[in-house]
N, C-alpha and C positions, 0 to 999 in steps of 0.2 A: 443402340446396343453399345455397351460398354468394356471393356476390358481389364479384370482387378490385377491388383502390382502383384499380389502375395506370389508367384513363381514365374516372375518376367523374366524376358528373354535374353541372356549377353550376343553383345555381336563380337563374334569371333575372330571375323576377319572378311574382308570386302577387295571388290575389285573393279573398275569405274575404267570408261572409254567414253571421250564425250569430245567438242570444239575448242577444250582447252587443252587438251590431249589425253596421255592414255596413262596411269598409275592415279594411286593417290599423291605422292612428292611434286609431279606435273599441277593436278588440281591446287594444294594448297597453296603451291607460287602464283597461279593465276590468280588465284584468292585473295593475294596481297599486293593487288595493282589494277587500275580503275580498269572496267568493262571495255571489250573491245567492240565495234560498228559488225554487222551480220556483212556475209555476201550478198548479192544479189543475184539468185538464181531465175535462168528463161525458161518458165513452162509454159507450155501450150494449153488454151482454152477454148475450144472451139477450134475456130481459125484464126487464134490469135495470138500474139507472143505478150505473157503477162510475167514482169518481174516480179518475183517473190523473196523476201527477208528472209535468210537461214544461216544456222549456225550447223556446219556438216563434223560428220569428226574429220579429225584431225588425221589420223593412223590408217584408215582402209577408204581407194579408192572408189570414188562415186559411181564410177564406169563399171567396176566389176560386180554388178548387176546381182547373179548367181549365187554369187561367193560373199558378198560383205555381208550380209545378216550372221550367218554362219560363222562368220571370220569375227565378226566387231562381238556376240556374244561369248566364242572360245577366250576371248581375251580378257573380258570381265572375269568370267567365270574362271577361267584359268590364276586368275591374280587369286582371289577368291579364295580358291583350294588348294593353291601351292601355302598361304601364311594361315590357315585354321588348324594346321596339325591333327586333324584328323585321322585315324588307324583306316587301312581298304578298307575294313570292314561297316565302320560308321559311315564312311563317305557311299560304302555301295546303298546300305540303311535310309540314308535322308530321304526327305519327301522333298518334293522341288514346286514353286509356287512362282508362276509367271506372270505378270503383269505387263498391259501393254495395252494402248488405243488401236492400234492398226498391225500385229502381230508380224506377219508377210507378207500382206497387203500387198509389197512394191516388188514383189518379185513375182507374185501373181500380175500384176500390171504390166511388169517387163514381158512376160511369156505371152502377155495378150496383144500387146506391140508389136512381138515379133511374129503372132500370128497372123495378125491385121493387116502386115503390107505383103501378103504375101494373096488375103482370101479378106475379101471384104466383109465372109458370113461369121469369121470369130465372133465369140463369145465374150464382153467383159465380164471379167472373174470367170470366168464359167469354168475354168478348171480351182479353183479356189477350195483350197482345204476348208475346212471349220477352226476357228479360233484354236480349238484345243489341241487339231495335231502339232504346234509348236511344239509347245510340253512334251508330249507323246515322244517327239524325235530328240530333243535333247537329253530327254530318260534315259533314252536308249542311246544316244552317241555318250555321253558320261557314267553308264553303264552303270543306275541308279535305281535300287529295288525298290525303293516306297512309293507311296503314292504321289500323285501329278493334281495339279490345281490350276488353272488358267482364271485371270480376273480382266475385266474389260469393264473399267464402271468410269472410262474417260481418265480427265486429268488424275483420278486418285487409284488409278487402279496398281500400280506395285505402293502405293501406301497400304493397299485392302489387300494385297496379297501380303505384305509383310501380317500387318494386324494378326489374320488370319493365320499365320503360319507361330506367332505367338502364342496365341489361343492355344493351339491342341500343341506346344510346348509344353505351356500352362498346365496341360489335361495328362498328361502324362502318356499323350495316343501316340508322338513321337518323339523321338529324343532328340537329333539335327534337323534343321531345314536348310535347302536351298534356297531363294527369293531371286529373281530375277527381274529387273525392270529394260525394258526394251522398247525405242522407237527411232525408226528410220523415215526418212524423207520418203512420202511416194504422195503421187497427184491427189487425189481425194481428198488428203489431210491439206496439202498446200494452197490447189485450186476451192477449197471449200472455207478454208479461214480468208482466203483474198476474197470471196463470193463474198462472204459476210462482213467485208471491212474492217475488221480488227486489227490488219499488220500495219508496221510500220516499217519505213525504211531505215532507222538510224537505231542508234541504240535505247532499250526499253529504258522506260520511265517510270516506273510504280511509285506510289503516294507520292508522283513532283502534279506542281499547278500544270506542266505542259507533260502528262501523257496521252498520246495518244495512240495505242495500241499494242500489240507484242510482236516479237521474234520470233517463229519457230525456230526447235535444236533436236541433234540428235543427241542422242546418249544411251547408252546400255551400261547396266550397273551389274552387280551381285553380291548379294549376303551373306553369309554362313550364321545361325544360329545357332544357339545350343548353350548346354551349361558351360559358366564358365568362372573364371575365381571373383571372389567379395569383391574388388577395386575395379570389374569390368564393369563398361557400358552399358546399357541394355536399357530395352521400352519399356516404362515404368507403367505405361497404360495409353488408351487410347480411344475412341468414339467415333462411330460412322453412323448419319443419319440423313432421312432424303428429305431434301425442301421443294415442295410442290410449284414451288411459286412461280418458278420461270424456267424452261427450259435450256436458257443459256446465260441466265443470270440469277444473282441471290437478291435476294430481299434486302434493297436497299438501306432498311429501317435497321439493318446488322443484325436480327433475333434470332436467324436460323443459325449463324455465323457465332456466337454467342452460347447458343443452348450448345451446340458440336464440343466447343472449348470446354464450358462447364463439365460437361460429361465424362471428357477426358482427363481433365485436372479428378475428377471424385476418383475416377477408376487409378491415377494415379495417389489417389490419398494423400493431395499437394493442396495446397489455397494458394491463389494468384500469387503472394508475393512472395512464394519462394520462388519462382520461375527465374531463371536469372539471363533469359535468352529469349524471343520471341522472332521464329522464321517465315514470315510470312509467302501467301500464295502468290500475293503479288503482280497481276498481270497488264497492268499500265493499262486497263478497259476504265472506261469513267464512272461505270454501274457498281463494277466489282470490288473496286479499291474500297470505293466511297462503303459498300457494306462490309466490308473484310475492318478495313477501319473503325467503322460505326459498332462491329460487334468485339472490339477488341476494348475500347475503352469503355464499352456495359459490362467488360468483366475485370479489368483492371484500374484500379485507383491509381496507383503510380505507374505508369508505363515501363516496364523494363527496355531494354536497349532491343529495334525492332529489326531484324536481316532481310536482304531481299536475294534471293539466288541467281533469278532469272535473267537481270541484266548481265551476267558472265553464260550462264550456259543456254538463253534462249530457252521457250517453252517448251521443255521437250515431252511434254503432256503424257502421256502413260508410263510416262519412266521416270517422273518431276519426284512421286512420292518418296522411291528408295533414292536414287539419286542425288538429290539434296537432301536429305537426310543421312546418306554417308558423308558428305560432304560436310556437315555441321560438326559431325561427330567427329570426323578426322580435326576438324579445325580446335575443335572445344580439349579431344586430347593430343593436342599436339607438345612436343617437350616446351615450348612456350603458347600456352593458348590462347587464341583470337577469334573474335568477332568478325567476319567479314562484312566489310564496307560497301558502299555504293559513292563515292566524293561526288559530291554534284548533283546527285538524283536524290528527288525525295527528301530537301532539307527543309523544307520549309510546312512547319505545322499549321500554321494556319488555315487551309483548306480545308482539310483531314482530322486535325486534332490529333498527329501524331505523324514524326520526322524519322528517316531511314537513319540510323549508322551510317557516320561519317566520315571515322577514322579507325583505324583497326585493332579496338581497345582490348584489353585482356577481361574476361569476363568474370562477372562476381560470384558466380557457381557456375558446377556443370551441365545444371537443371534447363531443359530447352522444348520450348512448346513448338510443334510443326503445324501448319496450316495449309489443306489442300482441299481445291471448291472445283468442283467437275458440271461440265454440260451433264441436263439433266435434275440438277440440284442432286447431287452425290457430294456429301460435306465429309470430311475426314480429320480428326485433328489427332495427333501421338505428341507424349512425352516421354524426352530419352533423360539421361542422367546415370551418374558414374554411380557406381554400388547398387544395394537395396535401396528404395523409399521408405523414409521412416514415416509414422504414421500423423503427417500435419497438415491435413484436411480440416477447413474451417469448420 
């Protein structure tokens, strides 16, 4: 399923908390200086104390349990809504579209801890909302009359909630949206990526000869959509399509990875070489690179300059989609704009058939393809770019 340019979406205005701190002016300085090492956090598996790699935020303490979901989203979403200039009246209007792997997960987890040592017959989760009362309460604490959307489709899910919140932009069903992308640290996601071996202790590696694994992060982002003037930002178009192939990885041959891109470039009415930016998903797995790679040059002949996020903010997997993609967009219109680097990681093509950004070059348009590949085979790819898209599809 595709997404046409003809009434794509401006971004209005955003607002971003993550392990590089809390504004967009915090993110793009961390933007311009190499990746930092995760902590290493002690969770409990069983009977057993397992380090795990994490990137935490920065701004709301770990311990306050209760409060930091609560705390770290007002803050996004408060940036968010104080620079859209929106009237009460539109801002009460917006629909609001959540995105997230693990929603409150960790605070369902805490309640069940502190059940647990008290009565050894608690319940895990067992008092556990449904995904969607998120949404439902943030409606309601932002005191917002449109409708609510909750997406959960893994690493792409605030990309499928933005897409999605484009679409009935497009359709004329609403006029703003909200988009939220959110994830926080809690066991299931931490204890469950250490089960499966993918983390690593130092800093991610995406398309170098030595990756081996990823970071978790946290981060919580928000969007404002809406109309906005000719010279603004906005998703020029975008594609989401499911690869049977493997539940935790893509089809190495790149073809799933590949047909997602195409789809997206048609819906933006672009052919490859106008792109002038390419963000890739990037997760330092040896399966993933290799196809993310392998489908990037089945559809480009000249490679444009290629970005990796993840080694600055860690996987922050349900909230990768909006998140790094404010992030590109803050970097792409900034009063001088840049490409964010990786130095060190990722420079050598020869494995791969294609090298990270090295240095923090100024880019050749504002044209920027996003790539997001989710457990499941859930493929995602969006094109942002300043203005309309004029019609130069091969």
């Amino acid at each position: 399923m595709s997404q046409p340019a003809a009434n794509s979406a401006c971004f209005l205005a955003a607002g971003i908390t993550s392990s590089l701190g809390t504004g967009i002016a915090a993110h793009l300085a961390a933007l311009q200086n190499p990746p930092t090492p995760p902590q290493l956090l002690q969770r409990t598996l069983g009977n057993t104390q397992e380090s795990v790699p994490y990137k935490l935020l920065t701004d709301v303490p770990l311990a306050d349990i209760d409060t930091r979901l609560l705390r770290s989203i007002d803050s996004a979403v408060q940036q968010a809504l104080n620079d859209a200039g929106l009237s009460a009246r539109e801002q009460r209007e917006m629909a609001l579209f959540v995105g997230s792997s693990s929603f409150d997960i960790s605070v369902s987890e805490h309640h069940y801890q502190q059940a647990h040592s008290v009565s050894d017959s608690a319940i895990p989760l067992g008092g556990s909302p449904s995904f969607g009362k998120l949404a439902s309460t943030l409606r309601q604490h932002y005191g917002l009359h449109g409708s609510e959307f909750s997406f959960n489709t893994a690493c792409t899910s605030s990309a499928n909630a933005l897409w999605y919140a484009s679409r009935l932009l497009a359709t004329g069903t609403i006029r703003h949206a909200l988009v939220i992308g959110v994830e926080l640290i809690n066991d299931i996601t931490a204890l469950g990526f250490h089960g499966l071996g993918l983390l690593t202790p130092s800093v991610m590696r995406p398309f170098d000869a030595a990756r081996n694994g990823l970071v978790l992060g946290e981060a919580v982002s928000a969007l404002v959509l809406g109309a906005g003037d000719a010279s603004d930002f906005r998703l020029w178009g975008g594609a989401n399509l499911c690869d049977t192939h493997s539940m935790s990885a893509a089809n190495a041959d790149g073809s799933s990875v590949a047909r997602v891109i195409r789809q997206a470039l048609t819906a933006a009415q672009i052919s490859p070489e106008h792109i002038g930016s390419v963000k890739v998903h990037g997760t330092a797995s040896l399966l993933n690179d290799e196809a993310e790679a392998a489908g990037l040059l089945q559809v480009f002949e000249q490679m444009p300059p290629v970005c990796a996020l993840k080694p600055f903010l860690g996987h922050t997997l349900g909230a990768c989609g909006l998140s790094e993609l404010i992030l590109m967009w803050q970097a792409l219109a900034a009063k001088t704009p840049f490409l964010p680097a990786t130095p060190g990681i990722g420079s050598d093509a020869r494995e791969l058939g294609l090298a990270l950004n090295q240095s923090c070059i100024a880019p050749s348009n504002s044209t920027c393809l996003l790539n997001y590949f989710g457990f499941g085979g859930n493929n995602t790819a969006l094109v942002i770019g300043r203005g309309q898209p004029e019609a130069r599809a091969a």
